[in-house]
C-alpha positions as CSV (number, residue, x, y, z in Angstrom):
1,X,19.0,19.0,15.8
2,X,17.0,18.4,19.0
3,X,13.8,19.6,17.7
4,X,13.9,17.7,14.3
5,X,15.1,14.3,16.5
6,X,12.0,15.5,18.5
7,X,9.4,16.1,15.8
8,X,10.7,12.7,13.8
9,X,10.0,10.6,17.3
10,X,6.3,12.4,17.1
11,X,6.1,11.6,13.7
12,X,6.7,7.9,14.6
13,X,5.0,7.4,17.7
14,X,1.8,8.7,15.4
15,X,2.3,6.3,13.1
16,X,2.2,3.6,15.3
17,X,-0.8,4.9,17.1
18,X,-2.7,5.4,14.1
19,X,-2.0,2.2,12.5
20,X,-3.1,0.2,15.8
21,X,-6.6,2.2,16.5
22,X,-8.9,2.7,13.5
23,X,-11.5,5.5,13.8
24,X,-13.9,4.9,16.7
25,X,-17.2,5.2,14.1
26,X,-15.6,2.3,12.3
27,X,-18.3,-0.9,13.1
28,X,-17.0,-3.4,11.1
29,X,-13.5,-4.4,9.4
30,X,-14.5,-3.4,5.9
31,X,-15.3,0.2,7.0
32,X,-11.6,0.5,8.8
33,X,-9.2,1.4,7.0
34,X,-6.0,-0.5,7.0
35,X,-2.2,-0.2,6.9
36,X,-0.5,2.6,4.9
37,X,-3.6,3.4,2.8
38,X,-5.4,3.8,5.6
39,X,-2.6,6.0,7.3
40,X,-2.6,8.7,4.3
41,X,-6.1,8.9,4.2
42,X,-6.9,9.5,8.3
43,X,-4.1,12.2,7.9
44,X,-5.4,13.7,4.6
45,X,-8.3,13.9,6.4
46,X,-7.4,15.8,8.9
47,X,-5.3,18.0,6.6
48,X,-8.8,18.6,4.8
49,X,-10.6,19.2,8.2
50,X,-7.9,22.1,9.5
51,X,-7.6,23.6,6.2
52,X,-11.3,24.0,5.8
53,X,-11.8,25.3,9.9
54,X,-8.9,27.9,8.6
55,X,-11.5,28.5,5.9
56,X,-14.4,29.3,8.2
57,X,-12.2,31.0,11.1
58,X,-11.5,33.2,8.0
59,X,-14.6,33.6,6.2
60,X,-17.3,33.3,8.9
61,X,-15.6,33.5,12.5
62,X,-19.1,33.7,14.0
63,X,-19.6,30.2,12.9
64,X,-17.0,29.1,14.8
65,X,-18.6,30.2,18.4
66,X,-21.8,28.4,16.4
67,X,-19.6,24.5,16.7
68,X,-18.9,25.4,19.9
69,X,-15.3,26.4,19.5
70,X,-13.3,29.3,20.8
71,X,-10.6,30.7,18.5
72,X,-7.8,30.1,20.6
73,X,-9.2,26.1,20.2
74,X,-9.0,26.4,16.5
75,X,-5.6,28.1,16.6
76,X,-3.8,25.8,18.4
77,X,-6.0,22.8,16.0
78,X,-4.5,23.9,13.5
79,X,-0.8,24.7,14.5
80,X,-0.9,20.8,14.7
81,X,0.7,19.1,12.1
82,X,-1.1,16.6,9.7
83,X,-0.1,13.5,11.9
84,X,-1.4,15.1,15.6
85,X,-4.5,13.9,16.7
């Protein structure tokens, strides 16, 4: 029970992180997005961006050194769920 109370607290404290600071590139209010809309779609993003890394650790791993990642960085990148930064 401990770890789901856990991950649920994680869960929210993202939430509320995500929804107060829009991306850093974002220059003006039109390009932020905002409220749930803009929640799903930073995290679908990031579910895109680990699931393609997982792609290239897979398929190319010399790429990898090429971004200037190790794979132990990628690993624990994507052990993160969806809603980690």
């Amino acid at each position: 029970m401990k770890t789901m109370l856990t991950t649920v607290s994680e869960l929210y404290d993202a939430v509320q992180l995500d929804l107060r600071q829009p991306p850093a590139s974002a220059t003006s209010r039109s390009e932020r997005h905002v409220g749930l809309i803009g929640l799903i779609t930073t995290w679908s993003e990031r579910a895109l961006f680990r699931e393609e890394l997982a792609l290239m650790a897979r398929d190319t791993p010399e790429l990898i050194d090429d971004i200037g990642l190790t794979m132990e960085q990628v690993e624990i990148e994507l052990a993160k769920p969806f809603w980690r930064r």
